[in-house]
MARNU-160359 format. One record per atom (N, C-alpha, C): z, x, y; residue in one letter. Coordinates in steps of 0.1 Angstrom, whole numbers, padded with zeros to 4 digits, always signed. Each point is the difference from the previous one (the first is absolute). Example, Ala and Ser with C-alpha at 12.3 -4.5 7.8 and 13.67 -1.06 7.14 Angstrom:
BEGIN
+0078+0132-0057A +0000-0009+0012A +0000+0009+0012A -0007-0004+0011S +0000+0009+0011S +0008-0008+0011S 
***
This chain:
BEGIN
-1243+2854+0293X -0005-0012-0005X +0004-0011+0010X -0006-0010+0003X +0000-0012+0010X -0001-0010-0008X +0006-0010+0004X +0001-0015-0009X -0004-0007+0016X -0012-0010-0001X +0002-0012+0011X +0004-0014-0007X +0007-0006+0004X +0004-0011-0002X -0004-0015+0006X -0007-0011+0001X -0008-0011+0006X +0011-0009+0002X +0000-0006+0010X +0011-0013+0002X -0014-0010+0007X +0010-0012-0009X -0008-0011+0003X +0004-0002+0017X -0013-0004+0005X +0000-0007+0017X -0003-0013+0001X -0006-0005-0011X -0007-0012+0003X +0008-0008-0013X +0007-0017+0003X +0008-0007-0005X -0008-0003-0016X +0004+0001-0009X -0005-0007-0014X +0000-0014+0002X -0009-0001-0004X -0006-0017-0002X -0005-0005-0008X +0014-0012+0001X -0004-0007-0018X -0013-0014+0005X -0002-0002-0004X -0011-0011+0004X +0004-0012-0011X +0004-0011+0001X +0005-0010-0011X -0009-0013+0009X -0013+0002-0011X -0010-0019+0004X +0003+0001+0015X -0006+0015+0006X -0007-0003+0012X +0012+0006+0011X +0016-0003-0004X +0009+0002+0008X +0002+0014-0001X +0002+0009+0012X +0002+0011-0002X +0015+0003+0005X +0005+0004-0007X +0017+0010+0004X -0004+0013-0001X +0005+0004+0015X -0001+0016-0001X +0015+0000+0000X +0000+0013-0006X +0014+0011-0008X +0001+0013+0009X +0014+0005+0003X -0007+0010+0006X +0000+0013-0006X -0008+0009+0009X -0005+0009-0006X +0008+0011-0009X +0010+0005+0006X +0007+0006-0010X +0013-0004-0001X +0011-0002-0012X +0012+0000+0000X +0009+0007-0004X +0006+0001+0012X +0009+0017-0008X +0011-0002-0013X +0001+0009-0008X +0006-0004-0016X +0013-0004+0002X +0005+0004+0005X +0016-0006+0004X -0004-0016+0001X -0004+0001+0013X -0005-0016+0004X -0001-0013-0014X -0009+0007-0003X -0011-0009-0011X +0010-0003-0015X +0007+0012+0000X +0013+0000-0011X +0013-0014+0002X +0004+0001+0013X +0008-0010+0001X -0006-0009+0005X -0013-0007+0000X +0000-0010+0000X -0005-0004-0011X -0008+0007-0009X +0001-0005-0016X +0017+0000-0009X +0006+0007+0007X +0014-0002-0004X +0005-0014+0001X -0003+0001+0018X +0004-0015+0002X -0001-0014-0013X -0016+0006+0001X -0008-0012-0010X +0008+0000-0011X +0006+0010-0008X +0005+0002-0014X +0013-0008+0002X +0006+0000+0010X +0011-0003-0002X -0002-0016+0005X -0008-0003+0009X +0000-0017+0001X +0000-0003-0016X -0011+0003-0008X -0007-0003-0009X +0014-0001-0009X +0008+0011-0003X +0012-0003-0009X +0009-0005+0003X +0007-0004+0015X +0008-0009+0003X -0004-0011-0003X -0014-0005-0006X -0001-0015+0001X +0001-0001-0018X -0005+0014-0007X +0001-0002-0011X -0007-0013-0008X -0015+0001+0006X -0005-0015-0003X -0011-0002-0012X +0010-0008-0005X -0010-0005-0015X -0007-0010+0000X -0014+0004-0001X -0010-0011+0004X +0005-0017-0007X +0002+0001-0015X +0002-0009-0005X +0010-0005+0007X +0015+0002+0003X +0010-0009+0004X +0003+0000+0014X -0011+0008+0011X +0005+0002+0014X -0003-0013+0010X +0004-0001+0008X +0003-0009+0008X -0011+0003+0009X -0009-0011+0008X -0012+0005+0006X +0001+0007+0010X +0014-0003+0009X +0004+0008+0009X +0002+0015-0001X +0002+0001-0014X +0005+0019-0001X -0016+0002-0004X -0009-0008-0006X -0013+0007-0003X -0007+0008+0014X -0001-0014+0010X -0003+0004+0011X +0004+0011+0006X +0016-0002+0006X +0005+0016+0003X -0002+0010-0003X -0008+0003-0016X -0002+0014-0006X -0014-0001+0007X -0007-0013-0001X -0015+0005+0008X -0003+0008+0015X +0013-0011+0005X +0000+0004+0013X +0007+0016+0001X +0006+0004-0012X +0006+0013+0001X -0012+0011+0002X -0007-0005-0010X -0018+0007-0002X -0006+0005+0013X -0001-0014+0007X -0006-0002+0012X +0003+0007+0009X +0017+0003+0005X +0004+0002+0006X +0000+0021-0001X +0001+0000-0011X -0006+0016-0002X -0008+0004+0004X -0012-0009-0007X -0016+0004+0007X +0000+0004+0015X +0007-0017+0010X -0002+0008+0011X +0011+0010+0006X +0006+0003-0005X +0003+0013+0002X -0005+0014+0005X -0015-0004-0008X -0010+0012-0005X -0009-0005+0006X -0002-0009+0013X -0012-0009+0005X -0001+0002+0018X -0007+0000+0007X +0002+0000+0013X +0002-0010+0001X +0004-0005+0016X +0015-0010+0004X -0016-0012+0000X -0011-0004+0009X -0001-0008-0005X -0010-0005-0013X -0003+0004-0012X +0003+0000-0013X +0013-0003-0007X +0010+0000+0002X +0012+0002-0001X +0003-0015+0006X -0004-0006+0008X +0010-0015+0007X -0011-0010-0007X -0015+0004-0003X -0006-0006-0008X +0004-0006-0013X -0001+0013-0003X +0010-0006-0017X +0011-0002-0002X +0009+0000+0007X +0012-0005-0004X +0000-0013+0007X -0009-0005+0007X -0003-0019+0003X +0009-0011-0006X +0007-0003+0006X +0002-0015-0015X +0000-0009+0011X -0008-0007-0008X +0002-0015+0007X +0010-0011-0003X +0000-0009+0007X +0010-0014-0012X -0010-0008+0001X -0003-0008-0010X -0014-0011-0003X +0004-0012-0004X -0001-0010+0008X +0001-0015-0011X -0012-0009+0006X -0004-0005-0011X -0009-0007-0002X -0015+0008+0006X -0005+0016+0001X -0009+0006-0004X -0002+0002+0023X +0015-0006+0002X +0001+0011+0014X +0012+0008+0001X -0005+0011+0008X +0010+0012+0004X +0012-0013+0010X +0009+0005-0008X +0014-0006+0015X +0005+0010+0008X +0001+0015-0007X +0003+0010+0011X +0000+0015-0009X -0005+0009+0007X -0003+0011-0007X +0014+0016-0001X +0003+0009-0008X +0011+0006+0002X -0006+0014-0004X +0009+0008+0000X -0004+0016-0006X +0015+0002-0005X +0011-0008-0003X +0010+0007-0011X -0001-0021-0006X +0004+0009-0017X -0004-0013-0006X +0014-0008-0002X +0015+0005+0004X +0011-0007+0001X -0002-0010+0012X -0004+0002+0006X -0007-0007+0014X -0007-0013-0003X -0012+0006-0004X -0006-0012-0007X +0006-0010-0007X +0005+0005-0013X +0008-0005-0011X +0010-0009+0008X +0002+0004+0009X +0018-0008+0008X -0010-0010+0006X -0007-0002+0010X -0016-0010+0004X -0001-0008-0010X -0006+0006-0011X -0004-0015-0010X +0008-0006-0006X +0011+0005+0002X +0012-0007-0006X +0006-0013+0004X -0005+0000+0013X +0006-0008+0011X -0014-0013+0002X -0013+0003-0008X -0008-0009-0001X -0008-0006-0011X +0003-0007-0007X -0003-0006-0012X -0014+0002-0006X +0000+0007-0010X -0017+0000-0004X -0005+0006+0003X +0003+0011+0012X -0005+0013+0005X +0005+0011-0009X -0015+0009-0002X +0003+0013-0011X -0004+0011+0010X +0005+0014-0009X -0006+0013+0010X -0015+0001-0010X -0006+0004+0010X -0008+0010-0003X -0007+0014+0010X -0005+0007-0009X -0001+0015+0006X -0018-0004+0009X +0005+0004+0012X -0015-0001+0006X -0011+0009-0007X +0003+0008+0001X -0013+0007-0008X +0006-0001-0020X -0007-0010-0003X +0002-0005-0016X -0003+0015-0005X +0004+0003-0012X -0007+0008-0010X +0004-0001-0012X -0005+0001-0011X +0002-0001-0014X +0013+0012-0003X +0005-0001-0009X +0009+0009-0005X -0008+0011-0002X -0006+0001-0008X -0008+0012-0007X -0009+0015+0015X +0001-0014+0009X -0009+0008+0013X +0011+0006+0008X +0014-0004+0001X +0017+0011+0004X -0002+0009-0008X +0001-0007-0015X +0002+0013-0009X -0003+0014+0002X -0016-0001+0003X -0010+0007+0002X +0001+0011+0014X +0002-0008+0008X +0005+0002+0006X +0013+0012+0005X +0006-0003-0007X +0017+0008+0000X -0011+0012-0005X -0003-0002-0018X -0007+0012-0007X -0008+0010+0016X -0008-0005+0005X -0005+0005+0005X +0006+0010+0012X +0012-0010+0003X +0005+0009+0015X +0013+0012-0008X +0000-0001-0011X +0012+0011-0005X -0014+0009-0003X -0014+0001-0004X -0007+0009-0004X +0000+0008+0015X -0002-0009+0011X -0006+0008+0011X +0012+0006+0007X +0014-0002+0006X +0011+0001+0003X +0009+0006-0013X -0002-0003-0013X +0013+0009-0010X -0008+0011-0007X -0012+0003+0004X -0003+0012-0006X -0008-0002-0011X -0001-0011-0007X -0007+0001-0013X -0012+0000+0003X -0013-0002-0010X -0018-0002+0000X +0000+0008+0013X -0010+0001+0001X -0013+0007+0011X +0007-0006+0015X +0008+0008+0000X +0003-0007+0020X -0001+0008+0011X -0005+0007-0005X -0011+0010+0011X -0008-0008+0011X -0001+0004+0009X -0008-0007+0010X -0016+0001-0001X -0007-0014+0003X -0007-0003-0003X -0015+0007+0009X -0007+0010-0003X -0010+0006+0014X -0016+0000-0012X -0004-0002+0010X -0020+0000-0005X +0001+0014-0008X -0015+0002-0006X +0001+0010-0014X -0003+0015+0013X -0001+0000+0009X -0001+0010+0009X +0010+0011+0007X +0011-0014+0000X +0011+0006+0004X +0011+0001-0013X -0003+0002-0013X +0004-0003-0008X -0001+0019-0008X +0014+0005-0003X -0003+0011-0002X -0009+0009-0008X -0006+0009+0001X -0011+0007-0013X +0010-0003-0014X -0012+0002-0007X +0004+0002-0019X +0007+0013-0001X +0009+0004-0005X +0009+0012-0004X -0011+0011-0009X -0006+0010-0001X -0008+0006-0005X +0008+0001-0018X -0011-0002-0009X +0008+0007-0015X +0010+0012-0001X +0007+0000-0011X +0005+0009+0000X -0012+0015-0009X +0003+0014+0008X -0012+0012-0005X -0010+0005+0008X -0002+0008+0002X -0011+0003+0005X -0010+0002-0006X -0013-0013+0013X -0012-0004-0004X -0007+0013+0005X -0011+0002-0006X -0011+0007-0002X +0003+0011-0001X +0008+0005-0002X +0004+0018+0003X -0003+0008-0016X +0002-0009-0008X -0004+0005-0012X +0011+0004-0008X +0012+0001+0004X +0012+0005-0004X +0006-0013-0006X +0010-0003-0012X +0008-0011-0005X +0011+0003+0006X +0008-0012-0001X +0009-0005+0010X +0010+0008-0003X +0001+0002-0013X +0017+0008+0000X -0002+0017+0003X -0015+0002+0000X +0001+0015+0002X +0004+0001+0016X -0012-0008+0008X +0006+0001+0017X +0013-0005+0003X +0009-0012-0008X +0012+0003+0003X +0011+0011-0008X -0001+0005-0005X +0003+0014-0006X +0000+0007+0011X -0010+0008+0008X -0004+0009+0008X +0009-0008+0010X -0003-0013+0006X +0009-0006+0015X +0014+0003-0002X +0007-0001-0015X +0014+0003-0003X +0002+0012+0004X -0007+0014-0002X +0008+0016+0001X -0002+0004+0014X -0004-0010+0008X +0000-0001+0015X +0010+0001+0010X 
***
């Protein structure tokens, strides 16, 4: 008996309103483990309760998000989204890719906030993460994606068709073989 097995070649691509991030193609389980580990453990060192958290720890868990994702992202997808700008009065003053960086920048300038170059809603990370633990942790259909051609035959029923015999008699006879 022969098993073939398909590895992705070509990057997954999220498309978000036009912007595409490619992912790459495969990630090996070890890999993909500790860096969702990573995630778990930003996530409980901040121990953050929406109701009483300080905006700065909300952020950090976002940016912990982010910072996962590209993990799982080719390098330039990866310097895309992790963008932050510093903004005051609706201009960039200087752009960063670690957000302690940033954060130390607007500190130093009155009225200037961070924000993430490529914006996105909460719900569209969320989504996000969900999606890259289905393709990388094994869960849903993460099989590689190929046209209905290259896509393997249907498995025949179980019995043999047309022979006229029922199934348990011909497997009976295959058993004293």
């Amino acid at each position: 008996m022969r098993k073939s097995f398909a590895l992705h070649t070509e990057p997954h691509v999220a498309d978000i309103g036009g912007t595409e991030l490619l992912f790459q193609p495969e990630v090996m389980g070890d890999e993909f483990m500790d860096t969702y580990a990573q995630l778990r453990d930003a996530q409980k060192a901040k121990g953050v309760d929406l109701d009483d958290a300080d905006p700065s720890d909300i952020r950090k868990s976002v940016r912990a998000l982010r910072v996962f994702l590209t993990q799982q992202m080719l390098p330039e997808s990866a310097e895309q989204f992790l963008h932050i700008d510093v903004v005051k009065d609706g201009k960039v003053l200087k752009s960063f890719q670690d957000l302690e960086e940033a954060e130390a920048y607007a500190a130093t300038r009155k009225g200037a906030r961070i924000v993430d170059a490529l914006r996105l809603p909460s719900r569209v990370l969320v989504d996000l993460v969900e999606w890259i633990v289905e393709l990388y942790g094994g869960g849903g259909d993460a099989r590689p994606t190929t046209s209905s051609s290259g896509s393997s035959t249907t498995s025949r029923p179980a019995g043999s068709r047309g022979t006229g015999r029922s199934p348990s008699k011909a497997s009976t006879r295959t058993r004293g073989r």
